[in-house]
Backbone as CSV, one residue per row, in Angstrom:
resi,resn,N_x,N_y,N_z,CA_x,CA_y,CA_z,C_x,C_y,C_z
1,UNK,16.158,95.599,33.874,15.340,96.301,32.931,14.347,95.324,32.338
2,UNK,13.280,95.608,32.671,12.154,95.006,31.518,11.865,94.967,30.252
3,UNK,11.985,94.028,29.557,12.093,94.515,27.786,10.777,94.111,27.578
4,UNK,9.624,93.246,28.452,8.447,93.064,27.994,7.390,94.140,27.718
5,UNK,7.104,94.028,26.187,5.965,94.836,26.030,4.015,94.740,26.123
6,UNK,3.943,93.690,26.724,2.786,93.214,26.849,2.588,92.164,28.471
7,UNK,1.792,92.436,28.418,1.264,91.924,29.920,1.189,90.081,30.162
8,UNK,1.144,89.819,28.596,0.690,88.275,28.252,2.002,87.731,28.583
9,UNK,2.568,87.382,29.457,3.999,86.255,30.033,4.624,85.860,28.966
10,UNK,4.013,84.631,28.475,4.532,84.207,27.189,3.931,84.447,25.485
11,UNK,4.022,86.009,25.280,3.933,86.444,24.035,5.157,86.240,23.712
12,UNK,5.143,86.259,22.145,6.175,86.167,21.520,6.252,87.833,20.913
13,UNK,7.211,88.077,19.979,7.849,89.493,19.327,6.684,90.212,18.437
14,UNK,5.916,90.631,18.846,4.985,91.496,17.617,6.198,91.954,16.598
15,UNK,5.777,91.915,15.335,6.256,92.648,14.355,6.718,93.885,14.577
16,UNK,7.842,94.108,14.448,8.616,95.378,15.152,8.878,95.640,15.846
17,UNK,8.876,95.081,17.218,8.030,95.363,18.188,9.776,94.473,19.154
18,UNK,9.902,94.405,20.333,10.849,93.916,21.381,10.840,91.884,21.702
19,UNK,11.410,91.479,21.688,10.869,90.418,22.444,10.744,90.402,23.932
20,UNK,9.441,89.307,24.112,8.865,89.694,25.558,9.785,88.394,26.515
21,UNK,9.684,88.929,27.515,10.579,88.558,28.745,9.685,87.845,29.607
22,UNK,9.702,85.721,29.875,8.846,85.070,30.337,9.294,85.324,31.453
23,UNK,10.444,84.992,31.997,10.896,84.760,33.847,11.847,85.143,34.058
24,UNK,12.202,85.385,35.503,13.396,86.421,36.027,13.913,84.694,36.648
25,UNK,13.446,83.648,37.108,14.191,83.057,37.979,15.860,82.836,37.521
26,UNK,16.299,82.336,36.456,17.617,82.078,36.230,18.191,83.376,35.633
27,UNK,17.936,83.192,34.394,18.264,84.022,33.090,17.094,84.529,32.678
28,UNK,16.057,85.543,32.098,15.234,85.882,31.188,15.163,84.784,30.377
29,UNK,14.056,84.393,29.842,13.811,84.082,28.548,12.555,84.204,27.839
30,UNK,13.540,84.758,26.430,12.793,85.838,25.667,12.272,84.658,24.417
31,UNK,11.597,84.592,24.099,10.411,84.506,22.632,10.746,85.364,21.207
32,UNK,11.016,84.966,20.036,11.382,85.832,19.372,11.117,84.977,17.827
33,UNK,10.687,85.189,16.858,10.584,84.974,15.515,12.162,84.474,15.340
34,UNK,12.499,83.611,14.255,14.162,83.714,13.992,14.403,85.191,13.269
35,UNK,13.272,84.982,12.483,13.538,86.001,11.424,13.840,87.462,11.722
36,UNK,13.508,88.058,13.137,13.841,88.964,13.930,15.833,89.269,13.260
37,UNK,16.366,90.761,13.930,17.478,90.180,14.116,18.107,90.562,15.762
38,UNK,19.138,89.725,15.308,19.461,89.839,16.804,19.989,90.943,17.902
39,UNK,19.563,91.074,19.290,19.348,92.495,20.269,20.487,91.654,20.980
40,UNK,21.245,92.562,21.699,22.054,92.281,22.706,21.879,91.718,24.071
41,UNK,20.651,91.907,24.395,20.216,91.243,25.644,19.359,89.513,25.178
42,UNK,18.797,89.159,23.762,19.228,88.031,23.870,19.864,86.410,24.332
43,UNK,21.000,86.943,25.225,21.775,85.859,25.570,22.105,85.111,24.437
44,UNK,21.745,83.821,24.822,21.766,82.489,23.675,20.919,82.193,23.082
45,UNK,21.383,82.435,21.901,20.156,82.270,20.993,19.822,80.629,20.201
46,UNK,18.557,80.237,20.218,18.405,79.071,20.684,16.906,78.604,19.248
47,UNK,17.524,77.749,18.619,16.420,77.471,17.622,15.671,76.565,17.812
48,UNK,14.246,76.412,18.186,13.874,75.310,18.555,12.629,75.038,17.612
49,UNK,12.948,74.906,16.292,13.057,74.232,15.255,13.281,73.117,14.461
50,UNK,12.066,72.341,14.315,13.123,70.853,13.483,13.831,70.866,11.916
51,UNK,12.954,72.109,11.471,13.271,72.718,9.881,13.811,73.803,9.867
52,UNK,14.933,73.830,9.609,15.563,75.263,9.252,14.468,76.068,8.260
53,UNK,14.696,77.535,9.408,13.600,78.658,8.422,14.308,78.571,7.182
54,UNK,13.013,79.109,6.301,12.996,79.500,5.012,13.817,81.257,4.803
55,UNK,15.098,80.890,4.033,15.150,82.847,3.706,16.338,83.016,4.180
56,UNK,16.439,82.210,5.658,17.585,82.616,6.645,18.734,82.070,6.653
57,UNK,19.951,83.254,6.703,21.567,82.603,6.424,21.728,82.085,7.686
58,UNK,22.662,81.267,8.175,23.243,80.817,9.450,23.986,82.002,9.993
59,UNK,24.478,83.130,9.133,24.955,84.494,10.088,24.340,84.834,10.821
60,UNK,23.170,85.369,9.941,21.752,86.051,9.745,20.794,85.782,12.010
61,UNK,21.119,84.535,12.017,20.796,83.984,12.674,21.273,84.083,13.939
62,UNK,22.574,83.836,14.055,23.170,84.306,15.042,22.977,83.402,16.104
63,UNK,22.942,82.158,16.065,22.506,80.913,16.498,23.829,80.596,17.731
64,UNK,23.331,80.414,19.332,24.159,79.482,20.021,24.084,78.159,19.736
65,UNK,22.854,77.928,19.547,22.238,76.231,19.492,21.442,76.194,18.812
66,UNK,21.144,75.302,17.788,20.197,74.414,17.060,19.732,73.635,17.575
67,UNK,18.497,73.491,18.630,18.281,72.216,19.110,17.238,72.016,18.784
68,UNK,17.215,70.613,17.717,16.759,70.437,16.671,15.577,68.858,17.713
69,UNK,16.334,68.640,18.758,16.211,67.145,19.529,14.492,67.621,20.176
70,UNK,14.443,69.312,20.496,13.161,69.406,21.530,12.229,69.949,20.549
71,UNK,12.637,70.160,19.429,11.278,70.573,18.446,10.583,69.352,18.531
72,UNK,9.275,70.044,18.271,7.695,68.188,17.772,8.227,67.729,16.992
73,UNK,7.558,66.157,17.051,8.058,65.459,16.267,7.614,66.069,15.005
74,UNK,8.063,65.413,13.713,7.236,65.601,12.378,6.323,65.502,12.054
75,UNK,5.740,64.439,13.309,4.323,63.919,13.153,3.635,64.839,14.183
76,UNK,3.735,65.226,14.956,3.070,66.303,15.837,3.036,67.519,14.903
77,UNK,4.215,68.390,14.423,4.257,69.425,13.748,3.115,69.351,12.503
78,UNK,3.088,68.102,12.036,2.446,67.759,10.754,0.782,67.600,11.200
79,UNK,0.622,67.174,12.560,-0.966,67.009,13.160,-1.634,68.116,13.400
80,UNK,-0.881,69.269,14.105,-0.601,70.650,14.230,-1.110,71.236,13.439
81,UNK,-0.791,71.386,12.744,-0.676,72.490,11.373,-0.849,74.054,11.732
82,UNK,-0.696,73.960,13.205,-0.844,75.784,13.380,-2.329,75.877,13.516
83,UNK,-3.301,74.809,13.972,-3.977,75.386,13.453,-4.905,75.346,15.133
84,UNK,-5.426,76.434,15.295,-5.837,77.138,16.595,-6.806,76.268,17.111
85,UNK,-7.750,75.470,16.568,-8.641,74.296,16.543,-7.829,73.291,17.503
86,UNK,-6.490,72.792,17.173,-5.401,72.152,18.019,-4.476,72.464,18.828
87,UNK,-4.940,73.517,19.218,-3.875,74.220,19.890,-3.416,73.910,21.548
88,UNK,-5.014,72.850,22.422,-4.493,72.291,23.367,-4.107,71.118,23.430
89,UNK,-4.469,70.345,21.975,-3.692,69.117,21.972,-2.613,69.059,21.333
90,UNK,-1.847,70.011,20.906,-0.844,69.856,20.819,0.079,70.248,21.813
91,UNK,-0.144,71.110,22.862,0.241,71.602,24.180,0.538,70.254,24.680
92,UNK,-0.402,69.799,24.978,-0.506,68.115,25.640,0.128,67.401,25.204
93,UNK,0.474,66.625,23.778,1.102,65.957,23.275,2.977,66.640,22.983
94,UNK,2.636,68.085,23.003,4.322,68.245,22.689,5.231,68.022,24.543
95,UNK,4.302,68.563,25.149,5.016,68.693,26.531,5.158,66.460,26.838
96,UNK,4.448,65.795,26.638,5.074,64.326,26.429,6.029,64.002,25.711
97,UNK,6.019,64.726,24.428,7.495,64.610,24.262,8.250,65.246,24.359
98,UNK,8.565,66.139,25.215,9.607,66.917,25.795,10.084,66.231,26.820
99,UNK,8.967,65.274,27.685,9.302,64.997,29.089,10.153,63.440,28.612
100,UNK,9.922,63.124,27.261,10.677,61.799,26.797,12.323,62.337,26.049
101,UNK,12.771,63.383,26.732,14.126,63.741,25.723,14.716,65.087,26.885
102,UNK,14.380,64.215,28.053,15.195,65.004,29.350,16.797,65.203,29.102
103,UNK,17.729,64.956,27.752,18.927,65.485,27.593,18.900,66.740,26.986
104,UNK,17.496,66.916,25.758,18.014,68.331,25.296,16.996,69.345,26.191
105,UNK,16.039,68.965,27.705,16.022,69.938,27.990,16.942,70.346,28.908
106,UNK,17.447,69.501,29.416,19.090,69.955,30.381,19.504,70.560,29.788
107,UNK,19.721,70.883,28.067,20.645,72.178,27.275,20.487,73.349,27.889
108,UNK,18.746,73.167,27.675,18.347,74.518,27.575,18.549,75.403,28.694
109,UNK,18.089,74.349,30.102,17.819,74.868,31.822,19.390,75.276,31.673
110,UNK,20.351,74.415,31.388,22.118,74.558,31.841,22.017,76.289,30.795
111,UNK,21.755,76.415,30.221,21.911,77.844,29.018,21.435,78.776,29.864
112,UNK,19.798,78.495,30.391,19.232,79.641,31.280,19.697,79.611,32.588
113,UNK,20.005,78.842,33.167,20.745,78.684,34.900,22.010,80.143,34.225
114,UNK,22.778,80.217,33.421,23.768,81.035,33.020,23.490,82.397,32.472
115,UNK,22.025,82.358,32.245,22.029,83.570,31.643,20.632,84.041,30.807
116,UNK,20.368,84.940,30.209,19.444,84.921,28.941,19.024,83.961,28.239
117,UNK,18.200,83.442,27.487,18.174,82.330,26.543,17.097,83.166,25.372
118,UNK,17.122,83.128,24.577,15.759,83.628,23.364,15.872,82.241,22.509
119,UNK,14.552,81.890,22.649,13.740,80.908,22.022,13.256,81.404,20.543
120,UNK,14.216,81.243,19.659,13.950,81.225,18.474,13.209,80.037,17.509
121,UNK,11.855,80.942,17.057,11.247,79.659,16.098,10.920,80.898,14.673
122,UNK,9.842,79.689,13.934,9.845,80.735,12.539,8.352,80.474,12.070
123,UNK,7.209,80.175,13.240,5.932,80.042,12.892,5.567,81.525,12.800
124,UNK,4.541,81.724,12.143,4.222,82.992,12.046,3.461,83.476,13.434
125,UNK,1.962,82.706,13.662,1.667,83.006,14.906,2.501,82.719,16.665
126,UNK,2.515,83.899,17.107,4.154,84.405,17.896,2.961,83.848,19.114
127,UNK,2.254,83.013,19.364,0.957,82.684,20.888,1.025,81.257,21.083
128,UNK,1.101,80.867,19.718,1.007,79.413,19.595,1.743,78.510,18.409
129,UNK,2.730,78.193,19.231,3.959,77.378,18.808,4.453,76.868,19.881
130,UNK,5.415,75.950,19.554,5.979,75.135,20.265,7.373,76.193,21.372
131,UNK,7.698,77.079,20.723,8.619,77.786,22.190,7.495,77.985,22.726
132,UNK,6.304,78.554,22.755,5.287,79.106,23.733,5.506,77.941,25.260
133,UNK,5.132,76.814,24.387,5.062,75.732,25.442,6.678,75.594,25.616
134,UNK,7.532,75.457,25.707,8.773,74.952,25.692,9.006,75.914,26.989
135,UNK,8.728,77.284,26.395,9.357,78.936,27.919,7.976,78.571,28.823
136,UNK,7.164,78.036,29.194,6.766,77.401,30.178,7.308,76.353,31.054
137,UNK,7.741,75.460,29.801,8.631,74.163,30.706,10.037,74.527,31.124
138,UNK,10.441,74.941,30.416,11.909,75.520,30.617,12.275,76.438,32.432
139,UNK,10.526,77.665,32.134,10.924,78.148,33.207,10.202,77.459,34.387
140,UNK,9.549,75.934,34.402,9.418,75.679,35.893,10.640,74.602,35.703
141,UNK,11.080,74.260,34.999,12.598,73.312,34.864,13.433,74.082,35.999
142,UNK,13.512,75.538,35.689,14.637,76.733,36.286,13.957,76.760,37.681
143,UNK,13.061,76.511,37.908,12.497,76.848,39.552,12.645,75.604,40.237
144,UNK,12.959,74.750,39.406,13.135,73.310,40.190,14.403,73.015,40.893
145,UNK,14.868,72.859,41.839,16.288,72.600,42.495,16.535,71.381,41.707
């Protein structure tokens, strides 16, 4: 079953709205606000976050993993600022440091090789954030033998 509602691969959850479904190769993985709550097709739900959201209980959340290791650094997040002006250099600079912390993306590929994964973050814009880039790497990680 397809839960994607938009044509764009890696959208994230419109407000109200389903989370969208990047790749069939392993497991799905879905894009989703934290602040969402949690759907049954889901899988593992996966925070890739260096700051715990604002608001949200650890129930609330419904968290397999905190992996706190593949969020930007502080100093990337902080260069960032969300702000659309930076939006391919931070693409560029976060995927270098992703490729420098090849243990927590083995979490993620070993999570999706098994199943579902939803990439939980808590930026407001659901296009451009760091899961955007992450369910790119993740899913050619999963196509890689």
């Amino acid at each position: 079953m397809n839960h994607a509602t938009s044509s764009h691969p890696h959208s994230a959850t419109p407000p109200g709205g389903k989370a969208k479904r990047v790749e069939e190769a392993a497991g799905p993985i879905f894009l989703r606000r934290v602040y969402e709550d949690p759907t049954p097709e889901d899988g593992a739900r996966v925070l890739v976050d260096r700051l715990w959201p604002r608001g949200v209980s650890k129930e609330r959340a419904h968290l397999t993993l905190w992996l706190k290791d593949i969020a930007p650094s502080t100093e990337l997040r902080e260069w960032f600022g969300h702000d659309p002006a930076r939006w391919e250099g931070f693409q560029q600079r976060y995927k270098a440091e992703v490729a420098q912390n090849p243990d927590a993306m083995a979490q993620l590929v070993a999570l999706a090789r098994k199943g579902p994964v939803t990439l939980l973050f808590g930026a407001r814009n659901t296009t451009e954030n760091e899961a955007v880039v992450l369910a790119q790497l993740l899913q050619a990680a999963c196509h890689t033998p």
